[in-house]
C-alpha positions as CSV (number, residue, x, y, z in Angstrom):
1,X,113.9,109.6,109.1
2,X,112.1,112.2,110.9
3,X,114.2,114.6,112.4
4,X,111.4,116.8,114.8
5,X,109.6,115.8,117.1
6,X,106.6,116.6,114.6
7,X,107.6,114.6,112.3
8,X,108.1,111.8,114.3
9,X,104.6,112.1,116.0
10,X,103.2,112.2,112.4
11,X,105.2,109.0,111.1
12,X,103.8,107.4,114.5
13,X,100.1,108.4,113.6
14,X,100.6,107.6,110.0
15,X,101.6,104.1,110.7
16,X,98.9,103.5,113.2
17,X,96.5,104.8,110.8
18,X,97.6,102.7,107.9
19,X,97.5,99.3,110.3
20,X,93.6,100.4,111.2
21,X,92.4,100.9,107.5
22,X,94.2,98.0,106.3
23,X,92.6,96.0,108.8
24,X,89.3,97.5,108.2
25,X,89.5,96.3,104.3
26,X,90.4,93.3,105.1
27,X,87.3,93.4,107.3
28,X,85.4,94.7,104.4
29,X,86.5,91.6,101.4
30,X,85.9,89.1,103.7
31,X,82.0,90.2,104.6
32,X,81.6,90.9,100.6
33,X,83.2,86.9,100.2
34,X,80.9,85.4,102.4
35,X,78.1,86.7,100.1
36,X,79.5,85.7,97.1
37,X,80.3,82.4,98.3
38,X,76.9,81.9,99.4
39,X,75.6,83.1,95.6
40,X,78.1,81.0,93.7
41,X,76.8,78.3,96.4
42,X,73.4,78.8,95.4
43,X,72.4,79.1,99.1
44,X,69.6,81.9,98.6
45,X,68.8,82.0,102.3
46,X,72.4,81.6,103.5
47,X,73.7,84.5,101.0
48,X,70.5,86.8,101.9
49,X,71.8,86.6,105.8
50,X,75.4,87.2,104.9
51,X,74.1,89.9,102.6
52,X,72.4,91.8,105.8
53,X,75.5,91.2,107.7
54,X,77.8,93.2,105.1
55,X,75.7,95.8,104.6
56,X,76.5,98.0,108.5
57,X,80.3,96.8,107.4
58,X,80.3,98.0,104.0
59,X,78.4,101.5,105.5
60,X,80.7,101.6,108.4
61,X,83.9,101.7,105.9
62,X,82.1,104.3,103.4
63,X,81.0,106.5,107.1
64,X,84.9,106.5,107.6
65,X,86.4,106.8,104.3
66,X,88.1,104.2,103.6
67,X,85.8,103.7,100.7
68,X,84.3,106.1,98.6
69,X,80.1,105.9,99.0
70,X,79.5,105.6,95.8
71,X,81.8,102.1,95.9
72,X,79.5,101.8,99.0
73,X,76.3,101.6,97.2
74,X,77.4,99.9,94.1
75,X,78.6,97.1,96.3
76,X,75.3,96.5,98.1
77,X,73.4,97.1,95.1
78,X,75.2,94.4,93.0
79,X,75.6,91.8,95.8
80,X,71.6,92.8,96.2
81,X,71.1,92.0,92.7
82,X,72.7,88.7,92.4
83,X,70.6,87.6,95.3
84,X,67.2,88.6,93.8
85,X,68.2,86.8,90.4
86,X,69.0,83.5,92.3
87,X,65.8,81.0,92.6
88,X,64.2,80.2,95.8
């Protein structure tokens, strides 16, 4: 338990932090699903609209580091790729 009143802000911070990020990622699967879903779907149109919906989200998470941007890019670069292989 923290003991000054430091500590105690920190632990407070720390926890409101965590909540944010985790809520953020969550945020971040779920736009990256709805792409996938649309591939595996084989709903070109449908997946290519999810895809440019992601994309700000999965930018916004790298800008604030809760993903590296090099997870960043190869994310929107494989979900990108999937979508050009599909057929029209």
């Amino acid at each position: 338990m923290a003991n000054s009143a430091q500590a105690r802000k920190r632990a407070r911070q720390t926890e409101q932090r965590r909540t944010q990020n985790s809520a953020k990622r969550s945020e971040l699967r779920t736009a990256i699903k709805k792409v996938l879903y649309a591939i595996e779907a084989g709903e070109k149109d449908k997946a290519a609209e999810a895809y440019k919906a992601a994309v700000p989200t999965i930018d916004n998470m790298a800008g604030k580091g809760i993903i590296a941007k090099n997870k960043a890019a190869r994310h929107k670069s494989r979900l990108n790729g999937h979508i050009r292989a599909m057929q029209a």
